[in-house]
N, C-alpha and C positions, 0 to 999 in steps of 0.2 A: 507584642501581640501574640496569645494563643493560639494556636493549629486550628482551633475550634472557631476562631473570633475572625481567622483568614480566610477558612474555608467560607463560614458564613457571608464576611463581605465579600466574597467572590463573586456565592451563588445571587446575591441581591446585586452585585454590579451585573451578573450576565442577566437576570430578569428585567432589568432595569434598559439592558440591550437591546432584550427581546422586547421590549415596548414602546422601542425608538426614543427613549428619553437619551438624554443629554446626560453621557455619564465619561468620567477616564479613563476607563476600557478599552484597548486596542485591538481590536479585530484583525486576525490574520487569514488571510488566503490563500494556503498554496492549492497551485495548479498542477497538479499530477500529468504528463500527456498519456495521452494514448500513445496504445504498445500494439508493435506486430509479433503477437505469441509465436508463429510458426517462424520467423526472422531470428527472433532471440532462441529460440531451440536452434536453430541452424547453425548460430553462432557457436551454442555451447559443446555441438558433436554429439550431439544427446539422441537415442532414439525416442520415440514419445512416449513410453514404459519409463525408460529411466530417467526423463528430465519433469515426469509427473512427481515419479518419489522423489527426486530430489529437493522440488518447491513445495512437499506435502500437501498434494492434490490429488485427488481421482481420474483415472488417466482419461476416462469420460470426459469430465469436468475439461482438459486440457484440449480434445478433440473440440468440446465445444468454442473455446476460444480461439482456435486457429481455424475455426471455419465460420465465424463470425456470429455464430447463432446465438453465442453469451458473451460478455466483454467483462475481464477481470477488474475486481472493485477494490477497496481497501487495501490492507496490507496486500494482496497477492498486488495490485496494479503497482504499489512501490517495490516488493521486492523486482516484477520484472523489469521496472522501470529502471533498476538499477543494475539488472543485470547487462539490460543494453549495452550499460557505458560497459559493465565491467562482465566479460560471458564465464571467466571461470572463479566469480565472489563465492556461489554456493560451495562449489567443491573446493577452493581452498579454506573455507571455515568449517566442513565438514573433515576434513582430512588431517586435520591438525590434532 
């Protein structure tokens, strides 16, 4: 099959999704948790300057998620999510 003829039946199996037909499509859910921003800085020894630029954020943007008034979405809610497990992933894959 052609990249072109894959992609196509792709986007028609997901339309096909989208219109609750009956197709063999498998739908995945992951569950991202919720993250205590101020918890995971804590972890990393970071002050909130430098563990903003560390995650390329606005150190703004950082104040508002550790005072709850915004709640980190996509990619930033996985990378913190991963930082949890792991507080110094950033700075070992920047320091290499």
């Amino acid at each position: 099959m052609s990249a072109y003829n894959s992609i196509l039946q792709g986007l028609n199996e997901a339309l096909a999704y989208a219109d609750d037909q009956d197709v063999k499509a498998h739908a995945h859910h992951i569950q991202v948790p919720t993250v205590n921003v101020a918890a995971i800085r804590g972890q990393t020894g970071l002050s909130q300057a430098q563990f903003a630029k560390s995650i390329g954020v606005a150190k703004g943007t950082l104040l508002n998620w550790e005072h709850g008034r915004r709640q980190p979405t996509g990619p930033a809610q996985v990378l913190l999510a991963m930082l949890e497990k792991n507080p110094s992933l950033v700075s070992d894959l920047l320091s290499a």
